[in-house]
LOGUPA-166442 format. One record per atom (N, C-alpha, C): residue in one letter; y, x, z. Coordinates in steps of 0.1 Angstrom, whole numbers, padded with zeros to 4 digits, always signed. Layout:
N
AYXZ
...
# end
This chain:
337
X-0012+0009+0000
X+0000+0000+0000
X+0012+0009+0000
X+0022+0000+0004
X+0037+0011+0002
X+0040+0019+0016
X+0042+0025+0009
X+0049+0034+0021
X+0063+0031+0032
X+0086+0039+0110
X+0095+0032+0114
X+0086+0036+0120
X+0124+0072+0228
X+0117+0073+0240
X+0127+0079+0249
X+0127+0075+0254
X+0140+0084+0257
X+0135+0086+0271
X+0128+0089+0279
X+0127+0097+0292
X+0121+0107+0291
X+0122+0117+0301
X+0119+0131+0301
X+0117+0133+0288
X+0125+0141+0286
X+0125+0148+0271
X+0119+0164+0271
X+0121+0167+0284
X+0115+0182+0285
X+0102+0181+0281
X+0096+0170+0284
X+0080+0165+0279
X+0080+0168+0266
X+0091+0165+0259
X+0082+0160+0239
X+0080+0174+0237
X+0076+0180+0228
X+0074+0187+0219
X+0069+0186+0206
X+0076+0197+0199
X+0079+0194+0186
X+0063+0195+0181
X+0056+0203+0186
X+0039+0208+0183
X+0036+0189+0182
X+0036+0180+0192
X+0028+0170+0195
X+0031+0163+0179
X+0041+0169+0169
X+0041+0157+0158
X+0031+0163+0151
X+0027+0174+0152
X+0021+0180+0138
X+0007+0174+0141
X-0001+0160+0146
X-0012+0157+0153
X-0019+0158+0134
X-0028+0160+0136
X-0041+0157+0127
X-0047+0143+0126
X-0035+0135+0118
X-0042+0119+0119
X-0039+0120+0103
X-0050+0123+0094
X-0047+0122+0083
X-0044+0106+0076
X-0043+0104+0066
X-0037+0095+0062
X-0049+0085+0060
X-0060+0087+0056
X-0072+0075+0055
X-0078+0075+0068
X-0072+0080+0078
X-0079+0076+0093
X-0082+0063+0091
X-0101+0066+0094
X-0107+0050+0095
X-0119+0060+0107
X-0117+0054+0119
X-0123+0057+0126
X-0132+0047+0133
X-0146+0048+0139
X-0155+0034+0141
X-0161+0037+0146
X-0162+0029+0162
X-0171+0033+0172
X-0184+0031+0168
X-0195+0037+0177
X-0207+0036+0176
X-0215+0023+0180
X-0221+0018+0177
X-0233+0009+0183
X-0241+0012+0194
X-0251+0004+0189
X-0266+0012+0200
X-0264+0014+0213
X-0267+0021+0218
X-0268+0025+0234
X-0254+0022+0242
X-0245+0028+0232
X-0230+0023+0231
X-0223+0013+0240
X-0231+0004+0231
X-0225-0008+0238
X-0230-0014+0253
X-0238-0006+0257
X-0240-0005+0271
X-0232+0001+0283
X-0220+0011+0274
X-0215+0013+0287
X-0203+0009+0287
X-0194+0008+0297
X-0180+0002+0299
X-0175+0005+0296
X-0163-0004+0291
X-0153-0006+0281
X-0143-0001+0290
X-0131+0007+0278
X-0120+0008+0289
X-0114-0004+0301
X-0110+0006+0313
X-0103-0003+0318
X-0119-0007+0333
X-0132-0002+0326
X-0146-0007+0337
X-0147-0017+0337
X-0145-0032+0325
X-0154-0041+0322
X-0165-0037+0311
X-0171-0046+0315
X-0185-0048+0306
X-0183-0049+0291
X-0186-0037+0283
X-0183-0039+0266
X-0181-0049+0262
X-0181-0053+0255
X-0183-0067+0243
X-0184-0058+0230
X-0193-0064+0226
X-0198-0059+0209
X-0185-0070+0203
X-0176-0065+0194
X-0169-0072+0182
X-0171-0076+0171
X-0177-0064+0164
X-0180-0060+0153
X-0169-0068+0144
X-0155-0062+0140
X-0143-0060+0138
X-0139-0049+0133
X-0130-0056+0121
X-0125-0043+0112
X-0111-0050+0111
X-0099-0039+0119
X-0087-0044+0117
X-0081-0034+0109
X-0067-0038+0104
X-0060-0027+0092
X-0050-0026+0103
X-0044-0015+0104
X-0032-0018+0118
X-0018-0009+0107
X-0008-0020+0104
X+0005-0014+0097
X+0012-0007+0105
X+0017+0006+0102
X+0022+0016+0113
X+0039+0017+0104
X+0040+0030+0096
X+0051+0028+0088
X+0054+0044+0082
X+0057+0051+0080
X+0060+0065+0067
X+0056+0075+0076
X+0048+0086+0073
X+0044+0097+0074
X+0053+0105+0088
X+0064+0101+0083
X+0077+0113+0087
X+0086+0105+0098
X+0080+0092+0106
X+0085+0092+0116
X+0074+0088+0126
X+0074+0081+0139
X+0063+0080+0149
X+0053+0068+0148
X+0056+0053+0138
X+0050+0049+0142
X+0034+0053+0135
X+0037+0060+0127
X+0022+0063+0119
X+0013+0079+0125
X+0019+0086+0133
X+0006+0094+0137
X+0010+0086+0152
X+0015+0075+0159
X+0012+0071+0169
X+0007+0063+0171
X+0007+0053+0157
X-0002+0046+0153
X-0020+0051+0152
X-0018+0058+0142
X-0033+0065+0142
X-0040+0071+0155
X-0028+0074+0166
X-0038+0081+0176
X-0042+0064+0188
X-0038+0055+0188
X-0039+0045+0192
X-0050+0036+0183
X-0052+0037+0167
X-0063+0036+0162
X-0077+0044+0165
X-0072+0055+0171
X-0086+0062+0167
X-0091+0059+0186
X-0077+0059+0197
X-0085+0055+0207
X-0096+0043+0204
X-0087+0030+0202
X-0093+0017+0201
X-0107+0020+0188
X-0111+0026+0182
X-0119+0027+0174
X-0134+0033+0178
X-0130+0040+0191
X-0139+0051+0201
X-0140+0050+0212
X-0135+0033+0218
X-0135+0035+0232
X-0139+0015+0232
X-0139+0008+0219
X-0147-0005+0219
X-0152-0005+0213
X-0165-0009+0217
X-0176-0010+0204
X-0180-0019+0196
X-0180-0014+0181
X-0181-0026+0172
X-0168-0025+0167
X-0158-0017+0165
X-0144-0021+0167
X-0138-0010+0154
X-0137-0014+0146
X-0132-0002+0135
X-0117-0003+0131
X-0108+0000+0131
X-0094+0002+0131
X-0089+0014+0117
X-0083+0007+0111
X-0077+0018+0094
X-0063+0013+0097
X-0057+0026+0100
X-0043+0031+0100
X-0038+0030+0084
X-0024+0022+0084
X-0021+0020+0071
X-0008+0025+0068
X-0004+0031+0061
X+0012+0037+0059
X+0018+0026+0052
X+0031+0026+0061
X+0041+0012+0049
X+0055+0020+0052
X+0066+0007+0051
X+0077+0009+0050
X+0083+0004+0063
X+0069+0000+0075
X+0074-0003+0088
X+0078-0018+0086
X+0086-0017+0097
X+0086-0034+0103
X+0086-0044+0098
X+0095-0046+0082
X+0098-0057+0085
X+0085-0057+0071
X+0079-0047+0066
X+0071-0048+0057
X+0058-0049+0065
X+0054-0047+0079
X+0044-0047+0086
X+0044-0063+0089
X+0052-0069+0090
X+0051-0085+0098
X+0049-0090+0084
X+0055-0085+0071
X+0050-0096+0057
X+0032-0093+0056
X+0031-0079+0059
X+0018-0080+0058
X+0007-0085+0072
X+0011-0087+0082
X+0004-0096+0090
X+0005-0107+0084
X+0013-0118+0075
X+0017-0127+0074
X+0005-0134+0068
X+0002-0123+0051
X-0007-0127+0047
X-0020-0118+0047
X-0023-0114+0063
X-0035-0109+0066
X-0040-0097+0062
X-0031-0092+0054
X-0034-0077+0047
X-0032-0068+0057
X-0029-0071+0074
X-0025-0064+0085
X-0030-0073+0090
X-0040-0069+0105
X-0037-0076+0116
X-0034-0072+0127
X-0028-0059+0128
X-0020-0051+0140
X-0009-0042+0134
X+0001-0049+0140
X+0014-0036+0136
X+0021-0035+0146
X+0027-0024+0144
X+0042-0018+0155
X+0053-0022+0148
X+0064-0032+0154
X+0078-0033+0146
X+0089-0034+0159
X+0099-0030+0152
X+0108-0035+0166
X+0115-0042+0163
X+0122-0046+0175
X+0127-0057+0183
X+0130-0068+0177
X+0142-0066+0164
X+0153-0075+0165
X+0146-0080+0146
X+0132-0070+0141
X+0126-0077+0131
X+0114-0084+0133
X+0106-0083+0149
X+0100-0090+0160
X+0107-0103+0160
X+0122-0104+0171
X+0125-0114+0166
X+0130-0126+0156
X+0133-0122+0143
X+0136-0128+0133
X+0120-0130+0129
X+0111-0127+0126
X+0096-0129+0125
X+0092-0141+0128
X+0092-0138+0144
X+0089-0149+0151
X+0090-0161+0152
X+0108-0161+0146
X+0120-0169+0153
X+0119-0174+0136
X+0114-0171+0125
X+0120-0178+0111
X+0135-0171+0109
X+0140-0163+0108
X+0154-0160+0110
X+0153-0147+0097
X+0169-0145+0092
X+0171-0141+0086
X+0159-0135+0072
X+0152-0123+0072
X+0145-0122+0060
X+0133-0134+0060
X+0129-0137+0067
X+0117-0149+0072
X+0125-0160+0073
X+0116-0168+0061
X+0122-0180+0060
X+0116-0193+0075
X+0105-0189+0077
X+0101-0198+0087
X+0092-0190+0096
X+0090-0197+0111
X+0083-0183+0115
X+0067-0180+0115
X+0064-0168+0115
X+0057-0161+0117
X+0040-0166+0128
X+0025-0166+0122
X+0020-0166+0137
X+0015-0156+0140
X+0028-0152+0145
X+0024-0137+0153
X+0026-0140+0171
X+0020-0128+0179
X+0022-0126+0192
X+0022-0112+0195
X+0026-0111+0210
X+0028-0097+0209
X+0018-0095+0220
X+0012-0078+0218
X+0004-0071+0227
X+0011-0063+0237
X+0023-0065+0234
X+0032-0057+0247
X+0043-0049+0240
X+0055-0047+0248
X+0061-0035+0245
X+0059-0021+0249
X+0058-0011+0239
X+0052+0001+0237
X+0061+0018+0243
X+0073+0013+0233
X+0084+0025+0234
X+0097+0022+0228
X+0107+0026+0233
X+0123+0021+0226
X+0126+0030+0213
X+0130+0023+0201
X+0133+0030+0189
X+0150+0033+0190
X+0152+0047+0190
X+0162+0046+0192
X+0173+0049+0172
X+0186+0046+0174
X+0190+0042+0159
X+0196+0055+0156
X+0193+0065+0147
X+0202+0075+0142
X+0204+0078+0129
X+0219+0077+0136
X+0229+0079+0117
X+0231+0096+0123
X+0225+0099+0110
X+0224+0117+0107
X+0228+0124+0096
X+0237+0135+0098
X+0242+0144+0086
X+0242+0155+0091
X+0251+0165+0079
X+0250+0181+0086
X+0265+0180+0088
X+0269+0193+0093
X+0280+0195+0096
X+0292+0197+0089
X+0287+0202+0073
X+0291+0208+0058
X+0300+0190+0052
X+0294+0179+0058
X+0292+0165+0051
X+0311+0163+0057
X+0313+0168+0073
X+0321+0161+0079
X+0324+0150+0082
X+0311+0142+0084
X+0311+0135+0089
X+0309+0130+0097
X+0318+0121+0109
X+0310+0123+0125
X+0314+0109+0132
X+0313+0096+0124
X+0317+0086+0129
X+0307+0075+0116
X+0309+0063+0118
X+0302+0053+0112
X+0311+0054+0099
X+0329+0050+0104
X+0336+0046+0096
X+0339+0057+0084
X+0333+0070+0091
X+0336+0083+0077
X+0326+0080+0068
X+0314+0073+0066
X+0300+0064+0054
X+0311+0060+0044
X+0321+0055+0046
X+0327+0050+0038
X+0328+0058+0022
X+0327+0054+0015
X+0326+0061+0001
X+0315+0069+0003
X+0307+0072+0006
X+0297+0084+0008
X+0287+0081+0002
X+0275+0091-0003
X+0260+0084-0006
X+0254+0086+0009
X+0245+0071+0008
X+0243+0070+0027
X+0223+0065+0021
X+0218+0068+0026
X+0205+0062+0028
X+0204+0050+0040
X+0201+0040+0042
X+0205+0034+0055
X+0185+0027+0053
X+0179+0032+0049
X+0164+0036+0054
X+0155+0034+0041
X+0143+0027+0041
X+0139+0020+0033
X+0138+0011+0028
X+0133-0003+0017
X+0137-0013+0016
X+0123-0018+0021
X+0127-0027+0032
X+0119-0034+0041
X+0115-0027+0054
X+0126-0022+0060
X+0121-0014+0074
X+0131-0018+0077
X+0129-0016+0094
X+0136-0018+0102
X+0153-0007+0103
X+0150+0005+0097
X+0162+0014+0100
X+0170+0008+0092
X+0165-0001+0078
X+0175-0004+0069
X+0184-0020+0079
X+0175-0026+0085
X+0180-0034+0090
X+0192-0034+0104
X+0190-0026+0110
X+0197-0019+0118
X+0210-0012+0117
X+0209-0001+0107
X+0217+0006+0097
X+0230-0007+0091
X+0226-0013+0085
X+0233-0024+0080
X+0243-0032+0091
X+0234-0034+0103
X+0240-0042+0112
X+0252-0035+0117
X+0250-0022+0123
X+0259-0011+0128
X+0271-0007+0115
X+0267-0009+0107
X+0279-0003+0097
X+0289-0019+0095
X+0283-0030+0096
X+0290-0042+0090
X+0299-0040+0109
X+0287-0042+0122
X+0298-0039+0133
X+0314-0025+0128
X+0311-0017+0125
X+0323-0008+0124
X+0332-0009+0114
X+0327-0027+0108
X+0335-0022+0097
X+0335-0018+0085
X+0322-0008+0081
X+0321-0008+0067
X+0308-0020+0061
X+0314-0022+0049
X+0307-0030+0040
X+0290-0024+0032
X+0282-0024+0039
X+0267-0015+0036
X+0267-0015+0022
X+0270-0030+0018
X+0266-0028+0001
X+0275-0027-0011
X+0290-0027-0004
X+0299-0024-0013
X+0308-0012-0008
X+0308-0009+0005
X+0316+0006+0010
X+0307+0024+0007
X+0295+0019+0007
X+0290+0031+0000
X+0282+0029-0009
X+0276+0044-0015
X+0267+0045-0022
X+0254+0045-0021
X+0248+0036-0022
X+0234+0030-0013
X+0222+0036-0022
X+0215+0045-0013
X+0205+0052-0020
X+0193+0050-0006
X+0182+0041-0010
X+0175+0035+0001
X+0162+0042+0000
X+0158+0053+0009
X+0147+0060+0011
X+0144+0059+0019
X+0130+0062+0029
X+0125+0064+0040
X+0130+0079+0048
X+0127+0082+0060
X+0136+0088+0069
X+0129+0107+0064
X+0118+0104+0056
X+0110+0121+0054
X+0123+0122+0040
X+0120+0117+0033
X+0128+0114+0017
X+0143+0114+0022
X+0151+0112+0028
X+0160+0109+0034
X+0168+0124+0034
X+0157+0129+0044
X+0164+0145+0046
X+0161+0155+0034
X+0150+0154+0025
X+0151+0162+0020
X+0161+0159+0006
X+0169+0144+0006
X+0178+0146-0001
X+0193+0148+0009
X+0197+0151+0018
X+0199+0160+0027
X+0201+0174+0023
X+0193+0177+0021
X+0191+0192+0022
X+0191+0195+0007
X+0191+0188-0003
X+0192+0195-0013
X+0209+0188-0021
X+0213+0182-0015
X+0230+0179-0015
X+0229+0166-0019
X+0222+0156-0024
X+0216+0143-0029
X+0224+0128-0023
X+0225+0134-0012
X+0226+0123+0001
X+0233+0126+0011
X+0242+0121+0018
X+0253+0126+0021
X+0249+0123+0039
X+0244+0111+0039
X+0239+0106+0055
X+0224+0100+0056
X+0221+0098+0065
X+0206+0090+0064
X+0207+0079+0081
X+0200+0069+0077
X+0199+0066+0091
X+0180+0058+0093
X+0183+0057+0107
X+0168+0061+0110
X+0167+0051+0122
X+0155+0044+0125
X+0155+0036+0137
X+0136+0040+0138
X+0139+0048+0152
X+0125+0057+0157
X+0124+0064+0172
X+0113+0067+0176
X+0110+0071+0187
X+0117+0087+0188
X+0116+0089+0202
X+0119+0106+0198
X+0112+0111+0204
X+0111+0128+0198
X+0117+0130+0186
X+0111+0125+0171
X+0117+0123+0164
X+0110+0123+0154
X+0111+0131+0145
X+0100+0136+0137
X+0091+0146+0129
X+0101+0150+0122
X+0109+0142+0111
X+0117+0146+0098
X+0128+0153+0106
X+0135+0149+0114
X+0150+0152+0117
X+0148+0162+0126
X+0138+0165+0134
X+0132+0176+0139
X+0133+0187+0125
X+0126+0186+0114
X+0131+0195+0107
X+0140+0199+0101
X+0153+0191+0097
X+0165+0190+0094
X+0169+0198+0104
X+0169+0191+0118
X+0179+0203+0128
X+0173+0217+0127
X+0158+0219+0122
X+0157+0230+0126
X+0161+0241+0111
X+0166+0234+0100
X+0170+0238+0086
X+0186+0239+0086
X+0194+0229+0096
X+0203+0227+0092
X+0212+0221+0106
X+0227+0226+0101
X+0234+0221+0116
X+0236+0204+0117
X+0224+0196+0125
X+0225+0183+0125
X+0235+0181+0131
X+0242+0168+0128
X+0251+0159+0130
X+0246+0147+0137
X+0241+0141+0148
X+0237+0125+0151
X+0248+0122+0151
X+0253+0110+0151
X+0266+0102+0148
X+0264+0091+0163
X+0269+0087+0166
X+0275+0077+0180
X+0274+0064+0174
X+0264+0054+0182
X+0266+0045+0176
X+0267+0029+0189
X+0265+0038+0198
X+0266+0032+0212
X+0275+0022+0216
X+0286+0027+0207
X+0295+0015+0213
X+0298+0001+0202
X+0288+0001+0198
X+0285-0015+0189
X+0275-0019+0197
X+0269-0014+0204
X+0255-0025+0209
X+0262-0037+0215
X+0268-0038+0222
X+0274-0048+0225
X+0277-0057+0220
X+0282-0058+0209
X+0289-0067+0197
X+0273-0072+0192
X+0264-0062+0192
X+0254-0063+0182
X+0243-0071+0190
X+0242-0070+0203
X+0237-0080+0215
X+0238-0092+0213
X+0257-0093+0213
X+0264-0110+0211
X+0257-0115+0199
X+0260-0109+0188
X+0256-0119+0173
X+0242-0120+0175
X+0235-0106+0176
X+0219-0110+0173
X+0206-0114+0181
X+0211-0105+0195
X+0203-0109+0206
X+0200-0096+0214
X+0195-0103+0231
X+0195-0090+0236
X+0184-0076+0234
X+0178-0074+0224
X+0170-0068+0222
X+0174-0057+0220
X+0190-0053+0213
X+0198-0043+0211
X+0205-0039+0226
X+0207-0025+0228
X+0212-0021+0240
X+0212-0010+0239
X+0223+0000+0245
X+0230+0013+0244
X+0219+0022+0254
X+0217+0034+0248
X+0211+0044+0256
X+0216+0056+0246
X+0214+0069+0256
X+0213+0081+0249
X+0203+0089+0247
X+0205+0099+0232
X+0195+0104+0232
X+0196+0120+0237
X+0191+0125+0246
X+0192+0131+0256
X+0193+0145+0246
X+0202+0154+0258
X+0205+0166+0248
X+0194+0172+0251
X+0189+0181+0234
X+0182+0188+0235
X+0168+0176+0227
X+0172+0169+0227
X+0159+0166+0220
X+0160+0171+0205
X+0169+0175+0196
X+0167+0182+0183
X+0176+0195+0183
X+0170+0208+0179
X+0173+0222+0182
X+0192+0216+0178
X+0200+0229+0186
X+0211+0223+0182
X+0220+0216+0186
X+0211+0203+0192
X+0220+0192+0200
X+0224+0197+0214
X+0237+0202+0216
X+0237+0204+0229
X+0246+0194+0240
X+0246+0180+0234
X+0249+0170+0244
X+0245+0157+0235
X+0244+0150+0252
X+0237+0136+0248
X+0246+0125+0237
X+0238+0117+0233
X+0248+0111+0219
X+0243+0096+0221
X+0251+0087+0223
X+0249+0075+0227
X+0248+0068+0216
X+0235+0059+0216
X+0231+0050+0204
X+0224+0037+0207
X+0224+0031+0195
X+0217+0013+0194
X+0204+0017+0199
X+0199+0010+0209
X+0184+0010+0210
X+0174-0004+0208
X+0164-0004+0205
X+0157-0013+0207
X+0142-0016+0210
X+0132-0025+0217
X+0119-0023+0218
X+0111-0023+0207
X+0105-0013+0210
X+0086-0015+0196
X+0078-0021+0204
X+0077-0033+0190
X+0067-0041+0202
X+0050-0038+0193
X+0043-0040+0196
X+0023-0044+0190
X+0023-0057+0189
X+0024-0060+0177
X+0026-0071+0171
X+0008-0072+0164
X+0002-0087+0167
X-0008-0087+0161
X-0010-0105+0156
X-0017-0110+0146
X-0018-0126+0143
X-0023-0128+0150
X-0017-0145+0156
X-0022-0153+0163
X-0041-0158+0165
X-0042-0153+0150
X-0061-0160+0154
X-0069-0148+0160
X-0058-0139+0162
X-0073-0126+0170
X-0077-0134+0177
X-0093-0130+0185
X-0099-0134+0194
X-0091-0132+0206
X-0090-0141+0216
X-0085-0134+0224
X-0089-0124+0235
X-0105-0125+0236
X-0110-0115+0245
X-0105-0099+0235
X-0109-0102+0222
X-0102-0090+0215
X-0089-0083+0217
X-0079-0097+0226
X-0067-0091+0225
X-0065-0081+0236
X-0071-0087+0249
X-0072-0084+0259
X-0074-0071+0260
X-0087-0069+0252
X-0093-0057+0257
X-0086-0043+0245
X-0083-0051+0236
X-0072-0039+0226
X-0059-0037+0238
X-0055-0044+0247
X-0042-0043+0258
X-0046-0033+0259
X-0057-0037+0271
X-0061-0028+0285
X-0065-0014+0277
X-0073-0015+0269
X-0075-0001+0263
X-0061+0010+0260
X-0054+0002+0254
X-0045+0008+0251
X-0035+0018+0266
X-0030+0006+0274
X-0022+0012+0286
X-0029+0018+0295
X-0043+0016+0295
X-0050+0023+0308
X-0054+0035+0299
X-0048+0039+0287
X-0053+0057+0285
X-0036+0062+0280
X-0030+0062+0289
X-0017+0068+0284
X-0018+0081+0280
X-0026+0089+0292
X-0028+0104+0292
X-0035+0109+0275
X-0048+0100+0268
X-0050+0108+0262
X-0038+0099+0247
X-0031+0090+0247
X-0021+0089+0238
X-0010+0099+0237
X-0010+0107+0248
X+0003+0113+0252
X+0003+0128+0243
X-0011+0133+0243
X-0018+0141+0235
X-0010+0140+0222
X-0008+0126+0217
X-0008+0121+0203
X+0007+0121+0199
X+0017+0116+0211
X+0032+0116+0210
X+0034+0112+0222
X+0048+0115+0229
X+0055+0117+0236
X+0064+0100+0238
X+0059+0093+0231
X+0060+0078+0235
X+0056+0070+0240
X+0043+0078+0244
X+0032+0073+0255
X+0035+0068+0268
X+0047+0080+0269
X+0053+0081+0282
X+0058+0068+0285
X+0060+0060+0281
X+0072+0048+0282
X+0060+0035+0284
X+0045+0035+0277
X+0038+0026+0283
X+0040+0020+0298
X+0040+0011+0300
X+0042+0003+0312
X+0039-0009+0316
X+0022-0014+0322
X+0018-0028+0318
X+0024-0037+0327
X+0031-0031+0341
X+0035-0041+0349
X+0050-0045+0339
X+0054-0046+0333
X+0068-0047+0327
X+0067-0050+0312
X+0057-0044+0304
X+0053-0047+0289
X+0055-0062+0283
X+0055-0071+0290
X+0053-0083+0293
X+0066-0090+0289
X+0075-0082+0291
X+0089-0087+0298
X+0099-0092+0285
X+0091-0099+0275
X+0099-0099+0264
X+0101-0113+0257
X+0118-0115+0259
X+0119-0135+0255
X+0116-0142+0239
X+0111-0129+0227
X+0118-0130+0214
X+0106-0137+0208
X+0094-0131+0218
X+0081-0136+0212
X+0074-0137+0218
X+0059-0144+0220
X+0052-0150+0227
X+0044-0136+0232
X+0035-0136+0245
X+0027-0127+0248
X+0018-0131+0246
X+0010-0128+0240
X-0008-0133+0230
X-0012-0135+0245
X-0021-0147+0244
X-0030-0152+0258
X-0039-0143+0267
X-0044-0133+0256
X-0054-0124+0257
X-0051-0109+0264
X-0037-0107+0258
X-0026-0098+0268
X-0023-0099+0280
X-0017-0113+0281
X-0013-0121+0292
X-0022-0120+0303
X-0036-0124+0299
X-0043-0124+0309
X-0041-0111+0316
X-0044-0100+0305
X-0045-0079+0312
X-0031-0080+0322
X-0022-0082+0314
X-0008-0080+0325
X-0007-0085+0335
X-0017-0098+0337
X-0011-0108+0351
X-0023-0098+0362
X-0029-0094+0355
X-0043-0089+0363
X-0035-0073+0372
X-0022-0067+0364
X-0022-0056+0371
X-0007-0061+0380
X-0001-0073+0379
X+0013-0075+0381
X+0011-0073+0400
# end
């Protein structure tokens, strides 16, 4: 098909992106004897025998090797349970393909979560999706070099701007933040719509003048940009507010801590929002349950996989108005509340 954290940052490292989740990760627990012993979490297995496609989103940001290492747990720790990690264009291309089943687990965030759900803006009516929990905060960065001079939303103006891919969430975000400051996305610049890996390397070869990006940190691409070139994150912090009122509370101001990309030597305040595990309404729900519990009760070896592990949290995961908590989640959460 086609081709989307912010505590202790002394934690990430840049090593944890280079993980070995190749791109046709199809990984599939074993049978047999297998399914005799306990399932994460110390309930009793359940045989599934289940093959989900789980939409993650481009090579070159977190949800796809954090995707894949959360495939390959759930693929080796329930049995019967085979999981294929899929590359897209992220969110809002992950909820069309839950829609019509070509996905039945994806990561998207927040505010294309709620329009999904809710029928709103790209979705004409809503969605039967639910959620498995919230995972980690995507945080939103508008990025240049220093050569560009530019260091504000309102300097995009006239510029060639990448503002993400078409059908992801950075594009949707990107848009929102530029119409809050003022500029017009589709008529104040030059709109050249890549994903966030493609992004920088027209960046780096003079192509593209900005990029923006809605992702965990750090993330992979822009990790290499700072480490090629003097990054620029741009401030986007003081629209969340505005961006709360019109669209909902899902948007909300954090920083991204200094030092998370070589270079940065102070924190830069930006749009944040939740990644939620978005899956269709007709999973089973003992299925859902036990894809939760698997998930949050092994932070340690996701952490292995990325540095957004850290942010799992099942007494709190829960805590979200935009979209329903699948029954089968619900159950895991109330169990540890």
């Amino acid at each position: 098909m086609s081709t989307t954290l912010g505590t202790n940052p002394g934690k990430r490292s840049r090593l944890l992106l280079s993980l070995g989740v190749a791109s046709t990760l199809v990984l599939t627990a074993c049978g047999g004897d297998d399914a005799e012993e306990p399932a994460a979490g110390g309930d009793a297995a359940q045989e599934f025998n289940e093959q989900l496609t789980f939409a993650t989103g481009g090579t070159g940001g977190v949800y796809y090797p954090y995707g894949g290492g959360m495939a390959n747990l759930l693929s080796s720790e329930i049995p019967g349970l085979t999981v294929t990690v899929q590359e897209t264009n992220a969110s809002v291309d992950n909820m069309q393909l839950l829609d019509t089943d070509q996905a039945q687990m994806a990561l998207a965030v927040g505010d294309v979560v709620s329009d999904a759900a809710n029928g709103e803006n790209t979705f004409s009516e809503p969605l039967a999706v639910c959620s498995l929990g919230n995972t980690y905060n995507n945080f939103t960065h508008f990025f240049t070099t220093a050569d560009t001079g530019i260091t504000s939303i309102e300097d995009l103006a006239g510029k060639r701007v990448s503002p993400g891919a078409v059908g992801s969430a950075s594009e949707v975000i990107a848009d929102r933040t530029m119409e809050a400051a003022g500029v017009d996305p589709q008529a104040d610049i030059e709109r050249v719509q890549l994903g966030v890996a493609e992004t920088v390397a027209a960046i780096q070869d003079g192509t593209v003048d900005a990029g923006a990006w809605s992702g965990g940190l750090p993330t992979g691409a822009i990790v290499d940009l700072a480490s090629t070139s003097d990054l620029v994150l741009i401030p986007t912090g003081q629209y969340a507010e505005e961006l709360a009122e019109q669209y909902g509370d899902y948007y909300f101001a954090e920083e991204i801590p200094a030092g998370t990309y070589e270079g940065q030597d102070e924190a830069v305040s930006t749009v944040v929002s939740p990644n939620i595990l978005v899956v269709r309404t007709d999973m089973d729900e003992a299925l859902q349950e036990t894809i939760t519990r698997t998930i949050f009760e092994n932070e340690e070896q996701l952490l292995t996989v990325h540095p957004a592990a850290e942010e799992l949290d099942a007494e709190t995961a829960d805590e979200i108005e935009f979209i329903e908590t699948c029954p089968g989640a619900q159950t895991y959460f109330d169990s540890v509340d």
